[in-house]
PAROSE-272826 format. One record per residue: residue number from 0; residue in three letters; x negated, y negated, z of N, C-alpha, C, O in turn. Coordinates in steps of 0.05 Angstrom, whole numbers, plus 5000, padded with zeros to 4 digits. Each point is the difference from the previous one (the first is absolute). Layout:
N
NUM_ala_X_Y_Z_X_Y_Z_X_Y_Z_X_Y_Z
...
END
This chain:
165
0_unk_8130_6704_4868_4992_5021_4982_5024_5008_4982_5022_5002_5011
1_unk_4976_5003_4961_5015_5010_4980_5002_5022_5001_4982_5015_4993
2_unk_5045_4997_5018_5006_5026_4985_4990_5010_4980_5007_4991_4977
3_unk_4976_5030_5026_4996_5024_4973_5023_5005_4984_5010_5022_5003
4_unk_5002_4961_4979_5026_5006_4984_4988_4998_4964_4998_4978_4989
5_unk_4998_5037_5002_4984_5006_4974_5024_4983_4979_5024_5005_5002
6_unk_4968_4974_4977_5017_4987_4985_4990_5011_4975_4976_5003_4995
7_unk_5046_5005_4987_4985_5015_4970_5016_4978_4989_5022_4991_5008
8_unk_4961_5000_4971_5004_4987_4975_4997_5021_4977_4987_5020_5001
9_unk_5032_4968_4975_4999_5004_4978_5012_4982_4977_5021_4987_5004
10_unk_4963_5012_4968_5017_4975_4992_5022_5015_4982_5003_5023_4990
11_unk_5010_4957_5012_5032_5003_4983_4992_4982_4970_5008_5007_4978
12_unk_4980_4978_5025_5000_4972_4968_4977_4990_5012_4993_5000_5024
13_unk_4993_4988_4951_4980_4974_5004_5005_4992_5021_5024_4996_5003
14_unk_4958_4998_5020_4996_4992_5022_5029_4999_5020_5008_4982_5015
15_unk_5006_5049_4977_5014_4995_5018_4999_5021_5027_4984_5019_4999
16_unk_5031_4979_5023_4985_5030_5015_5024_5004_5012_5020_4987_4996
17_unk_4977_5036_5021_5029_5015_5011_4976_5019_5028_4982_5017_4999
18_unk_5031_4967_5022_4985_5010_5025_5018_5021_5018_5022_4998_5011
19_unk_4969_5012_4987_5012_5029_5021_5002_4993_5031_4980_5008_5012
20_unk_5030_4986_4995_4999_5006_5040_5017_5012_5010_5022_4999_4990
21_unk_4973_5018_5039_5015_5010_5011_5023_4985_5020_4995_4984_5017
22_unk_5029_5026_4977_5018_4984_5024_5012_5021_5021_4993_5023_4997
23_unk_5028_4968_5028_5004_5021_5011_5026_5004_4994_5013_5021_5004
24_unk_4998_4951_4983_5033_5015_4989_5006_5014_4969_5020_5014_4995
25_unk_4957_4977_4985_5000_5008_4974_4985_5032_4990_5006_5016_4983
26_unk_4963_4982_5047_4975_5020_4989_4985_4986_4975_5004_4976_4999
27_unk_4983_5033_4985_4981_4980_4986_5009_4993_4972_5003_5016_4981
28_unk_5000_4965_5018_5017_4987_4978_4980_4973_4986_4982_4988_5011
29_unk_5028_5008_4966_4990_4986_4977_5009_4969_4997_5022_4994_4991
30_unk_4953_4980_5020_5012_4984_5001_4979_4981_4971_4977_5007_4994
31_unk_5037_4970_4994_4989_4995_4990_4984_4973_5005_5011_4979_5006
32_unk_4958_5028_4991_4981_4975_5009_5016_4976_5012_4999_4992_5023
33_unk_5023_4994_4948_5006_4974_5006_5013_4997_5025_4991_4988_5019
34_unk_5028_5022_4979_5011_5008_5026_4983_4993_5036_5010_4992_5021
35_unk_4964_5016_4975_4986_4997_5027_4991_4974_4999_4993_4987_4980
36_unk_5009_5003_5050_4995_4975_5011_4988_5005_5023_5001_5018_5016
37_unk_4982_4951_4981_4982_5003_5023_5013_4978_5023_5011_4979_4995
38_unk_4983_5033_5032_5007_4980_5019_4974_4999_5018_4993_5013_5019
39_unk_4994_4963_4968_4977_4994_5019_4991_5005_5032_4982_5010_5013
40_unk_5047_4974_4992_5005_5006_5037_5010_5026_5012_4998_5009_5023
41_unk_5017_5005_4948_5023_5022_5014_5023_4980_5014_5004_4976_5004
42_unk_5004_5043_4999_5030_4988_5019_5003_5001_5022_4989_5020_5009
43_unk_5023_4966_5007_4998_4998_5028_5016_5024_5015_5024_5007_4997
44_unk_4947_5007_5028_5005_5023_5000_4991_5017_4985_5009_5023_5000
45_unk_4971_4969_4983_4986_5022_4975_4989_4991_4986_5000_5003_4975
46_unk_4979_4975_5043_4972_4984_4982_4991_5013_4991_4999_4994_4976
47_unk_4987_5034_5028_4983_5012_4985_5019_5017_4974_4987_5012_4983
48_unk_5030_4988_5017_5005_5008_4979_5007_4980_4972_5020_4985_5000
49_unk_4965_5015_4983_4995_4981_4975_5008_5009_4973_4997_4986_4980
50_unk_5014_5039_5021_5003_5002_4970_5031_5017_5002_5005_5018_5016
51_unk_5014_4970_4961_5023_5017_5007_5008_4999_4961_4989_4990_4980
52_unk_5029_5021_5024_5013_5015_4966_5036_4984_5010_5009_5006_5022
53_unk_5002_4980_4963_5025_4992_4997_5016_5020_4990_4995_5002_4976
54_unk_5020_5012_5030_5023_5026_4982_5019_4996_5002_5007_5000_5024
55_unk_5012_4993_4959_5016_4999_4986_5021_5031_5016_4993_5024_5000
56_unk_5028_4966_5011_5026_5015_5005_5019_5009_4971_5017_4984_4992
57_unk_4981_5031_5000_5014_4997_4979_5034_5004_5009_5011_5012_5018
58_unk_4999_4971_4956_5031_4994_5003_5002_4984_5024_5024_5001_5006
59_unk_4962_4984_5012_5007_4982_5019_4980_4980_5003_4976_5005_4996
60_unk_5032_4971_5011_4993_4973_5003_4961_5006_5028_4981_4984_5005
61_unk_5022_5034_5002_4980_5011_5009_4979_5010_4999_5000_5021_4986
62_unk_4971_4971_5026_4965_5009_4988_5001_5015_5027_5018_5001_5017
63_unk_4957_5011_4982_4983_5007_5029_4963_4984_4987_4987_4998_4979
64_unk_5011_4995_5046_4976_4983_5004_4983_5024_5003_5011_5010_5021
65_unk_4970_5005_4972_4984_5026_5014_4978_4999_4999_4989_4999_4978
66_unk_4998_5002_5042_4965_5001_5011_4990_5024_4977_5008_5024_4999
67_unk_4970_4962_4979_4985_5022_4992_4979_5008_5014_4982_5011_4988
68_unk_5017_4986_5032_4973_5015_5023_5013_5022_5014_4993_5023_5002
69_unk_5036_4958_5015_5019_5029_5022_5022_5002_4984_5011_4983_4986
70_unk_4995_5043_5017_5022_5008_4990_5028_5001_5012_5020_5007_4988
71_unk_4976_4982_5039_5022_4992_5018_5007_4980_5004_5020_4996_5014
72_unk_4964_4984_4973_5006_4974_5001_5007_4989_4969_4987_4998_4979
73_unk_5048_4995_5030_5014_4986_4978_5026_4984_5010_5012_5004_5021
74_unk_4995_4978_4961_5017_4976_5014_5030_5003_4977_5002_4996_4976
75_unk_5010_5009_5034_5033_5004_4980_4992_4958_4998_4985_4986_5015
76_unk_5025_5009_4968_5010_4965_4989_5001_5002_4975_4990_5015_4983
77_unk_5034_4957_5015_5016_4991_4983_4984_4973_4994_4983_4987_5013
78_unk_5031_5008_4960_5005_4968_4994_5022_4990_5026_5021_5012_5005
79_unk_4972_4966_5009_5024_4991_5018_5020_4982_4986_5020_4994_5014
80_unk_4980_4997_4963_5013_4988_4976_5015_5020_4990_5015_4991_4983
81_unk_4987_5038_5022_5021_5014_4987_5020_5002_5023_5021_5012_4995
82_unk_4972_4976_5034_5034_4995_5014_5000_4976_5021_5012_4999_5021
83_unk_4974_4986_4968_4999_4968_5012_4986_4982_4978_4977_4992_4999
84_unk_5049_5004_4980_4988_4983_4980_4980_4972_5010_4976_4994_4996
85_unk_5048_4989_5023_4986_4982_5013_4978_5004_5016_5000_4987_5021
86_unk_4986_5025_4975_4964_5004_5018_4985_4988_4980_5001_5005_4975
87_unk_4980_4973_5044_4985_4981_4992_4976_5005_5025_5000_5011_5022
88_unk_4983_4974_4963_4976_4992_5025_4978_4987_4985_5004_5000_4976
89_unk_4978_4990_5030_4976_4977_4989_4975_5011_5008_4993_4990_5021
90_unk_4990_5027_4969_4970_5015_5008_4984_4983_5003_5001_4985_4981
91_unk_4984_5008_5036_4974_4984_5010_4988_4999_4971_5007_5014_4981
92_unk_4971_4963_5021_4980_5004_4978_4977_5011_5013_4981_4989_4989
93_unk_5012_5023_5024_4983_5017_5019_5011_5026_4983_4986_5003_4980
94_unk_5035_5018_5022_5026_5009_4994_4986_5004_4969_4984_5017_4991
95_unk_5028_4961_4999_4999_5006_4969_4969_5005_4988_4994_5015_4982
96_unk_4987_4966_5034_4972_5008_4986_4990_5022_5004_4987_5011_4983
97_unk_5021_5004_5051_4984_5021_5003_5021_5026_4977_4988_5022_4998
98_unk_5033_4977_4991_5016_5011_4987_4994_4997_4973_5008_5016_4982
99_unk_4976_4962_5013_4991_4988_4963_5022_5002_4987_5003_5015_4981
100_unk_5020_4966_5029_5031_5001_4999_4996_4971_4973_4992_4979_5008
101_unk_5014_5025_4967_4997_4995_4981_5036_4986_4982_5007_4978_4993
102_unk_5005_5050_5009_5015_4996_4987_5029_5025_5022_5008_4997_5023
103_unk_4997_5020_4960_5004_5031_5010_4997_5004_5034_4978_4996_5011
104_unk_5041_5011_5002_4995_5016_5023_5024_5011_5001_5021_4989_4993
105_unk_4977_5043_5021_5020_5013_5006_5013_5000_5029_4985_5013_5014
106_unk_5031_4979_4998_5001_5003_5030_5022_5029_5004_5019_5007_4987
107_unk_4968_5003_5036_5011_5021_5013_5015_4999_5023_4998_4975_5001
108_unk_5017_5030_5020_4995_5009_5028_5010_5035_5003_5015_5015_4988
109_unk_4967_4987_5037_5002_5021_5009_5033_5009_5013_5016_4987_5014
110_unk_4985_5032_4980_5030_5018_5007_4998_5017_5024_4979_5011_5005
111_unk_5040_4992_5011_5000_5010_5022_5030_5029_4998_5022_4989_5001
112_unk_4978_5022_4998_5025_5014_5000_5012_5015_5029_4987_5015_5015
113_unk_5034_4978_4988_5014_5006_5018_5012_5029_4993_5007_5009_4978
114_unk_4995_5005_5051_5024_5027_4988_5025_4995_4990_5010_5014_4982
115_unk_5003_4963_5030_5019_4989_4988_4990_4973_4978_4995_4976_5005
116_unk_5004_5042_4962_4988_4985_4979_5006_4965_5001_4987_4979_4999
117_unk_5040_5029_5004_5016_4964_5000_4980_4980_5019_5001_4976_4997
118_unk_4982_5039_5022_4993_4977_5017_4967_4995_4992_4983_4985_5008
119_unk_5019_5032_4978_4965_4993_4984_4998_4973_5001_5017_4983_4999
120_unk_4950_5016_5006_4993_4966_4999_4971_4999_4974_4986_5017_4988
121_unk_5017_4954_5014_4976_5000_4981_4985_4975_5016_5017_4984_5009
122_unk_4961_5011_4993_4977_4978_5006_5003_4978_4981_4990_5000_4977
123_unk_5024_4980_5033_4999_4967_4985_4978_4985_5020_4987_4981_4990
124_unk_5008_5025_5035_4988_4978_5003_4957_5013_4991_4980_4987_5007
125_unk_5018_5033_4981_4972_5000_4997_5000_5019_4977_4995_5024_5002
126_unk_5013_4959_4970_5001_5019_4976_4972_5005_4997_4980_4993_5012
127_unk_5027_5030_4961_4972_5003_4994_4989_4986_4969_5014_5010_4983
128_unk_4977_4981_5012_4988_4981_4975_4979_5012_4988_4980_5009_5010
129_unk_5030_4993_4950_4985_5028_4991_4990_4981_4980_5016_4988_4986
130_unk_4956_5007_5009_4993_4981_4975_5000_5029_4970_4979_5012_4994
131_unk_5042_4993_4993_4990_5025_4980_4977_4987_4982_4984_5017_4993
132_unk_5011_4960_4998_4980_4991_4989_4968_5019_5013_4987_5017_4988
133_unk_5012_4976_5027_4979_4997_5017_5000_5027_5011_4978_5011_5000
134_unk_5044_5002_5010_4998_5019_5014_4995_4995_5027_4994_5021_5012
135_unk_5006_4960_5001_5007_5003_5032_5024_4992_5015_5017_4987_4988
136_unk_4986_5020_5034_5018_4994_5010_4988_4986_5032_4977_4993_5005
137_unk_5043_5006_5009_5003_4984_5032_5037_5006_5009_5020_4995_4987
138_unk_4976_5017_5039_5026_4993_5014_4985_4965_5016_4978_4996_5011
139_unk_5045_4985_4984_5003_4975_5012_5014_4997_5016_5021_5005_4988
140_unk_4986_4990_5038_5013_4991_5016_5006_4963_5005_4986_4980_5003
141_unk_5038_5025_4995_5015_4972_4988_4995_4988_5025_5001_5012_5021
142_unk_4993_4959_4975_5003_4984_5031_5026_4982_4999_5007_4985_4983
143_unk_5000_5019_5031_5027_4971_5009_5025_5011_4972_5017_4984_4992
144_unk_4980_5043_4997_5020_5000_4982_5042_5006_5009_5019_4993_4987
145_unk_4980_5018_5034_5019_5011_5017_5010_5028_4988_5022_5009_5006
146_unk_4960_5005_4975_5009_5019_4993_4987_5028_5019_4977_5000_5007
147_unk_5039_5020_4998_4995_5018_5026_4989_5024_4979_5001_5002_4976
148_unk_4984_5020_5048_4986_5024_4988_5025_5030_5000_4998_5024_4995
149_unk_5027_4956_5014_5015_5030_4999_5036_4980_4983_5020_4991_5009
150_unk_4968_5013_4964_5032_4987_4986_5011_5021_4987_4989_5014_4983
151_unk_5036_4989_5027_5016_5013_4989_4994_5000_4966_4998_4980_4985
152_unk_4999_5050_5008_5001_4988_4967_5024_5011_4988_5002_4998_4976
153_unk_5023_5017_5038_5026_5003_4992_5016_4988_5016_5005_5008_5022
154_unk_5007_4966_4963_5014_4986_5027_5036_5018_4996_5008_5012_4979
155_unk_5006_4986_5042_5026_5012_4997_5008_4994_4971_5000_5016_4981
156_unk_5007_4951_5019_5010_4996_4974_4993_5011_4976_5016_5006_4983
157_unk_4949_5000_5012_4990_5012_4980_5008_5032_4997_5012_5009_4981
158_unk_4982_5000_5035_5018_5027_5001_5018_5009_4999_5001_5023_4991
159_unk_5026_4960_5021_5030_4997_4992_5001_4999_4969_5016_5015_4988
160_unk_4966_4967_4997_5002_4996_4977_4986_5019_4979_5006_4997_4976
161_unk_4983_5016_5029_4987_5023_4989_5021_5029_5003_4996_5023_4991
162_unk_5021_4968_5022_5002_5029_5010_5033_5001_4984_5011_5020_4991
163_unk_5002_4949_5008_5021_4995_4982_5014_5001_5019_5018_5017_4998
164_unk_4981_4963_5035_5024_4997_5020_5000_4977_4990_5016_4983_5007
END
C-alpha cells in the first residue's frame, strides 16, 4: 500500500513540471519532473518503493536518492568516479535492456557516513545505474568484480592531500 503523500504539480514551461514532495530532512520541497526516476524493482531492501527524485547537494560532489512516496526514505550517493577514477565494471545485457541502456548512463553508489567522516564508505560492489534518457534506474550487484560494499572513499593519502600535509 502507498502512502497517502499528496504530489502537486505545476508547470514551469511547455511541458515542463516541478513536483512537490515531502522529505524528512528538507520538509516539502520542489523537485523537478526530470529529475524523477523510476526503479521498477526498487532497491534491495525497498522493492516496493519505485519512484525516487535525484537532488543535487549543492557545492559538493553529492545527490540524495529520495522516495517520492516516504519521506524517510533517502540514500546520500556520489558519482564513485569522483574518488576512484579507476572503477570499471561490464553490465549484463539483461542489465542494459531492462535499463533501455542506449547510449548515456549515470552510475551512483550509495554513501555510508561514519562519525568519524574520514572513514565514510561508499558501495562499489552494487552501484546504482541511472538511464537519464529513459528515466530509470536499477541498483546492480556486480558478480565476480572484487569490489566491496564498504570502500573507503577518503583514503589517508587523499586527505593528507587535501588538507596540504
Amino acid at each position: 500500500m502507498i502512502p497517502a503523500i499528496a504530489f502537486f504539480y505545476k508547470i514551469i514551461a511547455k511541458e515542463a513540471f516541478i513536483i512537490f514532495i515531502e522529505t524528512s530532512t528538507w520538509g516539502k520541497i520542489e523537485v523537478d519532473e526530470n529529475s524523477t526516476y523510476q526503479f521498477p524493482r526498487g532497491l534491495p531492501g525497498f522493492e516496493n518503493e519505485t519512484s525516487f527524485a535525484l537532488i543535487p547537494w549543492e557545492d559538493t560532489p553529492f545527490s540524495y536518492l529520495q522516495s517520492l512516496t516516504e519521506k524517510e526514505l533517502s540514500f546520500l550517493v556520489v558519482s564513485p568516479f569522483e574518488f576512484k577514477q579507476d572503477y570499471s565494471f561490464e553490465l549484463s545485457e539483461e542489465d542494459k535492456e531492462e535499463l533501455k541502456i542506449e547510449e548515456d548512463v549515470a552510475v551512483y553508489s550509495i554513501v555510508t557516513i561514519h562519525s568519524d567522516v574520514t572513514k565514510s564508505t561508499m558501495n562499489l560492489l552494487a552501484p546504482v545505474i541511472i538511464n537519464p534518457a529513459h528515466r530509470v534506474g536499477k541498483q546492480v550487484v556486480l558478480q565476480q568484480s572484487g569490489y566491496v560494499t564498504k570502500h573507503l572513499i577518503w583514503t589517508e593519502e587523499a586527505t593528507s592531500a587535501k588538507e596540504g600535509v
